[in-house]
Z-matrix of the N, CA and C atoms (Angstrom, degrees):
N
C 1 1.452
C 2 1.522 1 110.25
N 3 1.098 2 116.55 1 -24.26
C 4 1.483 3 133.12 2 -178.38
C 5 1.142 4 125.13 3 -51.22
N 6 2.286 5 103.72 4 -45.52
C 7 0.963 6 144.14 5 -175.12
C 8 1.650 7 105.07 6 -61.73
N 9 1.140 8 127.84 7 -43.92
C 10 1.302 9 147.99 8 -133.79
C 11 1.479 10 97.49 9 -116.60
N 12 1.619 11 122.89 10 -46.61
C 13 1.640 12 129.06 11 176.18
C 14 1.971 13 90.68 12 -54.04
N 15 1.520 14 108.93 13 -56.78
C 16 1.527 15 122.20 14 -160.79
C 17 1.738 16 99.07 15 -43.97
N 18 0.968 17 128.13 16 -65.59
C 19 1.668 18 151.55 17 -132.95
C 20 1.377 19 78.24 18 -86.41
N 21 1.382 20 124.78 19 -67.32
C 22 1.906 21 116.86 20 178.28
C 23 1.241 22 124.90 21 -41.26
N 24 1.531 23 113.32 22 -33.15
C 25 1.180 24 118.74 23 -138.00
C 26 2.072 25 78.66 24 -102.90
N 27 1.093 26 124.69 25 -58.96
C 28 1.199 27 113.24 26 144.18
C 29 1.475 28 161.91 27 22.64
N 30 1.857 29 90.04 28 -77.60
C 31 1.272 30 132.86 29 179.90
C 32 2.007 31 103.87 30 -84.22
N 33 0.871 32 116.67 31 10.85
C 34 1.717 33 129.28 32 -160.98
C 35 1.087 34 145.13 33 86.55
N 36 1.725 35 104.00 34 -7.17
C 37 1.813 36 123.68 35 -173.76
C 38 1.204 37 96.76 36 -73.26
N 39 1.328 38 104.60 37 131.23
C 40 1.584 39 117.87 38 167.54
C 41 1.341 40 104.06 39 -143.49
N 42 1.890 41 93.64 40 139.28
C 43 1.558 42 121.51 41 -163.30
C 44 1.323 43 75.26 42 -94.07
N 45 1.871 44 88.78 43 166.33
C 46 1.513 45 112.32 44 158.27
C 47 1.745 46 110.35 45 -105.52
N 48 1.599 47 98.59 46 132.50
C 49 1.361 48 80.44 47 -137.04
C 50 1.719 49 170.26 48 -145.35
N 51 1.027 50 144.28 49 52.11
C 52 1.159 51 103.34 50 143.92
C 53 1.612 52 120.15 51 -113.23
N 54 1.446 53 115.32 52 115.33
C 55 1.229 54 104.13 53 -177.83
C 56 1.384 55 109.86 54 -135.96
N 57 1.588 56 124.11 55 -172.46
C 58 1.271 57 130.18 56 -162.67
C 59 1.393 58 99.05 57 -70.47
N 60 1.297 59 114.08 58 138.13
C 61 1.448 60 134.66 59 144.52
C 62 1.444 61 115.19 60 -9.26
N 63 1.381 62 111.27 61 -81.67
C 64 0.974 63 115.86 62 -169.72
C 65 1.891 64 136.40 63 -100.22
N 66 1.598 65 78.31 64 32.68
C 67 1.586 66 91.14 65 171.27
C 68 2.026 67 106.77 66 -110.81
N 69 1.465 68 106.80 67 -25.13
C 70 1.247 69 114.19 68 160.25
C 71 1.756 70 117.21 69 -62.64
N 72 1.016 71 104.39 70 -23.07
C 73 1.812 72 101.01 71 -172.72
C 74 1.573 73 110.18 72 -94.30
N 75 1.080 74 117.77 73 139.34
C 76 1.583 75 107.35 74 -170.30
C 77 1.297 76 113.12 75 -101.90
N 78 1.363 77 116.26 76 166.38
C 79 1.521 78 111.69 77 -171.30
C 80 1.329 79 135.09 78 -64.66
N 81 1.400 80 119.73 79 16.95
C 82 1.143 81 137.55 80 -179.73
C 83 1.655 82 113.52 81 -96.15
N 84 1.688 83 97.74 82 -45.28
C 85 1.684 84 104.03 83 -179.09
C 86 1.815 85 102.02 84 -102.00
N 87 1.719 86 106.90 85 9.88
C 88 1.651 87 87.44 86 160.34
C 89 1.551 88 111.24 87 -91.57
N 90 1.256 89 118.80 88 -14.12
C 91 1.384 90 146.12 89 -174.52
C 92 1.421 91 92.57 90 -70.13
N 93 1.193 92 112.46 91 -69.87
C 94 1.994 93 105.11 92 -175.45
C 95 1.853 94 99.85 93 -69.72
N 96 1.323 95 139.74 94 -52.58
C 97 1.611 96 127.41 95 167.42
C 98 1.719 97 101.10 96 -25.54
N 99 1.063 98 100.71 97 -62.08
C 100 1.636 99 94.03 98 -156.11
C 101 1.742 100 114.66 99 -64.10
N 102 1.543 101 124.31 100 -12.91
C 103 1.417 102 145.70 101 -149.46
C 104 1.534 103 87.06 102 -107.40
N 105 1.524 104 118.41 103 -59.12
C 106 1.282 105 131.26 104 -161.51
C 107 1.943 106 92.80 105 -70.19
N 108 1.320 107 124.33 106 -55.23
C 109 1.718 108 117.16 107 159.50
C 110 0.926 109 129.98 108 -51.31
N 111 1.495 110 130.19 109 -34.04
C 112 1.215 111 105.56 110 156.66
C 113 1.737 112 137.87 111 -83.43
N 114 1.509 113 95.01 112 -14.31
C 115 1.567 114 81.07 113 151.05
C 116 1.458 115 153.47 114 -90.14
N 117 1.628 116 110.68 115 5.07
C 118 0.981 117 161.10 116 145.28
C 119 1.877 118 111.78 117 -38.45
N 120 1.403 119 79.36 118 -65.06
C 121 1.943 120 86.12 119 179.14
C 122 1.378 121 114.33 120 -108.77
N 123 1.186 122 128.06 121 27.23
C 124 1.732 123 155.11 122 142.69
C 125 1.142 124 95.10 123 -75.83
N 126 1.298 125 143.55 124 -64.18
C 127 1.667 126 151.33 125 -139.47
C 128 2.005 127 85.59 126 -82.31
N 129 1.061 128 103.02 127 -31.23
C 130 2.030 129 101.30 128 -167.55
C 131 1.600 130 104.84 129 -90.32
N 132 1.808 131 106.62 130 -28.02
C 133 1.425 132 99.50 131 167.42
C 134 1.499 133 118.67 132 -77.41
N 135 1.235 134 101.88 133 -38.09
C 136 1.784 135 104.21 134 176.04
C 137 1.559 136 108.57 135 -61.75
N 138 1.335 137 130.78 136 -12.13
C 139 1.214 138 124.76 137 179.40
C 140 1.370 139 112.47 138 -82.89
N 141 1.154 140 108.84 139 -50.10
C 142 2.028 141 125.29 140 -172.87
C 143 1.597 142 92.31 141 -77.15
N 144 0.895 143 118.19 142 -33.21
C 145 1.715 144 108.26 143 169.41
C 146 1.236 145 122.61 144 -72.38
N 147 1.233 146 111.26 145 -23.00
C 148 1.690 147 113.14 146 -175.31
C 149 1.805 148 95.62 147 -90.30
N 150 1.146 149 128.96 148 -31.56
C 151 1.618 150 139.29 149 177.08
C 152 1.709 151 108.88 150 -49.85
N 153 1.454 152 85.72 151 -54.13
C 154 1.877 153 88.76 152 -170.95
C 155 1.577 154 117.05 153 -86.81
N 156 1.323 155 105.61 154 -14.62
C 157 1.782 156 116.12 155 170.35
C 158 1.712 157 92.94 156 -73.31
N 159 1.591 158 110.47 157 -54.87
C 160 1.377 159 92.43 158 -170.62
C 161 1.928 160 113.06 159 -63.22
N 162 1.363 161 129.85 160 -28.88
C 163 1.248 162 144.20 161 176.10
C 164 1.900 163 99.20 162 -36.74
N 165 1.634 164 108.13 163 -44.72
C 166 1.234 165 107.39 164 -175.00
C 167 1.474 166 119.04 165 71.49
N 168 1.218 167 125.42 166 152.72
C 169 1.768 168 111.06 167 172.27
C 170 1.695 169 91.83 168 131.71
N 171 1.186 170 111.78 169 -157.72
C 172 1.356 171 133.07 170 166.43
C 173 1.444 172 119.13 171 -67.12
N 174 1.041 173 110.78 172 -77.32
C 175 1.779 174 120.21 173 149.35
C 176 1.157 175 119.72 174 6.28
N 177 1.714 176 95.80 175 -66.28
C 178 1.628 177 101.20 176 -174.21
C 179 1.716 178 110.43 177 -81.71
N 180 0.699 179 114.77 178 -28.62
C 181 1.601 180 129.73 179 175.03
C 182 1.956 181 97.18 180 -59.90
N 183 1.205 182 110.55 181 -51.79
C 184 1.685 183 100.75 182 -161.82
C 185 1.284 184 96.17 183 -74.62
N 186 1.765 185 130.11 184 -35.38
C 187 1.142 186 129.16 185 -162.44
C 188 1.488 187 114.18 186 -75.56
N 189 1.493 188 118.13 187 -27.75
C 190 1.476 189 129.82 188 178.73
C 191 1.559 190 100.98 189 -67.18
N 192 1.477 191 106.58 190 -43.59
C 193 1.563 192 100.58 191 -169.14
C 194 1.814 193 103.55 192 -78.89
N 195 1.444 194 125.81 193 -8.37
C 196 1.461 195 119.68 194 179.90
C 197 1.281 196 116.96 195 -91.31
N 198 1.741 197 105.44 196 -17.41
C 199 1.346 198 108.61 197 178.60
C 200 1.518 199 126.03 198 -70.16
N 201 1.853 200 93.66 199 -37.96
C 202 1.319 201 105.03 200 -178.78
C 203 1.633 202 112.42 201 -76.32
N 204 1.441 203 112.83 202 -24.85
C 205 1.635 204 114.91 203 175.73
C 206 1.756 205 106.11 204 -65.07
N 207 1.203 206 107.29 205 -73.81
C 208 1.856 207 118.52 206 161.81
C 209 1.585 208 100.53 207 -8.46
N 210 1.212 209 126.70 208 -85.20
C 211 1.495 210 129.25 209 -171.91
C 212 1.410 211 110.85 210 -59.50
N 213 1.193 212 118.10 211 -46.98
C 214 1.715 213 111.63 212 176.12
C 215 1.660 214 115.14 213 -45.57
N 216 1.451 215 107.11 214 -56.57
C 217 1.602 216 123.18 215 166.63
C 218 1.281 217 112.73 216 -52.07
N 219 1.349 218 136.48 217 -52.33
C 220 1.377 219 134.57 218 177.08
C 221 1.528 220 112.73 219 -64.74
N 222 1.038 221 114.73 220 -48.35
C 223 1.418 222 99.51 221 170.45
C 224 1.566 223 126.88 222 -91.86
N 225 1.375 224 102.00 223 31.39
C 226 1.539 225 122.41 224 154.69
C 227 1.465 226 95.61 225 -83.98
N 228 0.900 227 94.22 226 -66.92
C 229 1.657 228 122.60 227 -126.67
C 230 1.870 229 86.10 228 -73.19
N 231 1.143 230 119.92 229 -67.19
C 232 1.603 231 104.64 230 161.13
C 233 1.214 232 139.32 231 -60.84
N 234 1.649 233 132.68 232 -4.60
C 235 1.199 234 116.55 233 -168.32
C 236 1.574 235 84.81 234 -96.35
N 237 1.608 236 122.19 235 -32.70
C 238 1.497 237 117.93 236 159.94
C 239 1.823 238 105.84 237 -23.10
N 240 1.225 239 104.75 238 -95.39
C 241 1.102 240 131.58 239 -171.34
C 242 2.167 241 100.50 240 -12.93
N 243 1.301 242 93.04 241 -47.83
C 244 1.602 243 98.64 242 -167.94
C 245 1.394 244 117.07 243 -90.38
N 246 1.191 245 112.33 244 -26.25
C 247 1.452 246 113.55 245 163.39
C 248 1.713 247 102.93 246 -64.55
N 249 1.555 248 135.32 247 -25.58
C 250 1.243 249 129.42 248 163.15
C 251 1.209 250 147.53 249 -105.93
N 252 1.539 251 81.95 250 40.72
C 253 1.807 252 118.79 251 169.74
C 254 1.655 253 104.69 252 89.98
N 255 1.113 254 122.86 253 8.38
C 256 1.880 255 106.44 254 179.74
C 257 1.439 256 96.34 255 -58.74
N 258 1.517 257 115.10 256 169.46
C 259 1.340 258 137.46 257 -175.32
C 260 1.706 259 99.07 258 -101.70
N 261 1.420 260 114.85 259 143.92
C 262 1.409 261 112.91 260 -174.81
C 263 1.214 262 111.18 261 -84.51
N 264 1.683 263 129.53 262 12.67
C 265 1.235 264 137.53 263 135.61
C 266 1.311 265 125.63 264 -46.97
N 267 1.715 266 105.45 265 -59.63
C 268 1.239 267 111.66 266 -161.15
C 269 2.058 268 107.00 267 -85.05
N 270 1.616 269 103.07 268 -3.78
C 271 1.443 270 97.93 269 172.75
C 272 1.316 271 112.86 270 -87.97
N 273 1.691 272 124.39 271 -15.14
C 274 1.698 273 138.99 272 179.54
C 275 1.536 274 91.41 273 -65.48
N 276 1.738 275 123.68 274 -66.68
C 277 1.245 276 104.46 275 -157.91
C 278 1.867 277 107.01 276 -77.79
N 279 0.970 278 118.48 277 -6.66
C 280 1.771 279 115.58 278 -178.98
C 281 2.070 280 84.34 279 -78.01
N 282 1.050 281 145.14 280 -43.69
C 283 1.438 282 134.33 281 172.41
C 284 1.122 283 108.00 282 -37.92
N 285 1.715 284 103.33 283 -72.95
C 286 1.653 285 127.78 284 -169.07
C 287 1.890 286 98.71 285 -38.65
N 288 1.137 287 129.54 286 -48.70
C 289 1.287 288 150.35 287 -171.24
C 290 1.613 289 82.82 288 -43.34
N 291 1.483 290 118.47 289 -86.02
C 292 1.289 291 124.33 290 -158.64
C 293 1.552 292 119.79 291 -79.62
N 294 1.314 293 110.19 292 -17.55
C 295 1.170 294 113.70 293 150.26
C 296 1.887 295 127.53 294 -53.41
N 297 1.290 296 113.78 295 -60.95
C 298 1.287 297 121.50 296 167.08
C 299 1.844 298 117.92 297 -43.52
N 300 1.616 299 100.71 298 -30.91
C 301 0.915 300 107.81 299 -178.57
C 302 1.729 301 129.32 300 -74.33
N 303 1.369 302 103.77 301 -32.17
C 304 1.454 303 104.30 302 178.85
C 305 1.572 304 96.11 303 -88.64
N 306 1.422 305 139.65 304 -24.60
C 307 1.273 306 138.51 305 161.38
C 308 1.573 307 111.11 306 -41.04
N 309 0.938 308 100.18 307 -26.68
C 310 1.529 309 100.82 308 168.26
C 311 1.415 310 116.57 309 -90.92
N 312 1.236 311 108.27 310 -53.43
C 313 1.466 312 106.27 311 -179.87
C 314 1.426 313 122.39 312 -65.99
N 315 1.336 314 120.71 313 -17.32
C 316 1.223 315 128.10 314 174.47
C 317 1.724 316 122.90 315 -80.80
N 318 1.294 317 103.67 316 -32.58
C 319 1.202 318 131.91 317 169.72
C 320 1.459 319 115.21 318 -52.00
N 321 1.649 320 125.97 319 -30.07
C 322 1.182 321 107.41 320 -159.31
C 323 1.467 322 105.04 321 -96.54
C-alpha cells in the first residue's frame, strides 16, 4: 500500500498532512481498490490451484471437487445477499474474505 501512497504522491496528489491512505480516497476508488485486489488475489488462487490439479493424486481430486462446491455456495450465498440490498462493495470484500482464505490454505 506504501507502494501505491508513493507513486500518487509523486504523480502530484498531495495529502493534508500525514494521514491514512484510505481516508483520503473516496468511496468510489475504495470500491475499484478492493475489485482490482481481488482480482489480483484470484489470479494467485487460480495459480496454486492449477499446481495441485496438475500435482494429480488425491489432493487434486478433493481440491477440484472443493473448488467447484466453494463457487456453487458463493454464488448462492451472494447473489442472496444482493437481491437483499448488500452493496457490490460489500459482496467484493465477503469474496476477498474467502479468497485470501484458500491463499492460505493453498499456500501451505
Amino acid at each position: 500500500m506504501t507502494i501505491i501512497v508513493e507513486q500518487l504522491c509523486r504523480s502530484g496528489l498531495r495529502f493534508k498532512k500525514q494521514t491514512n491512505f484510505k481516508r483520503q480516497v473516496g468511496p468510489m476508488h475504495r470500491s475499484w481498490i478492493n475489485l482490482m485486489m481481488l482480482a489480483a488475489e484470484s489470479q494467485q488462487v487460480i495459480w496454486l490451484r492449477t499446481m495441485r490439479l496438475a500435482a494429480g493424486g488425491a489432493k487434486a481430486q478433493s481440491e477440484a471437487r472443493r473448488m467447484v462446491e466453494e463457487k456453487i455456495m458463493a454464488v448462492g450465498v451472494e447473489s442472496g445477499r444482493m437481491a437483499m440490498g448488500a452493496s457490490g462493495d460489500s459482496v467484493v470484500k465477503s469474496y476477498r474474505k474467502k479468497v485470501r482464505a484458500n491463499v492460505r490454505r493453498l499456500s501451505r
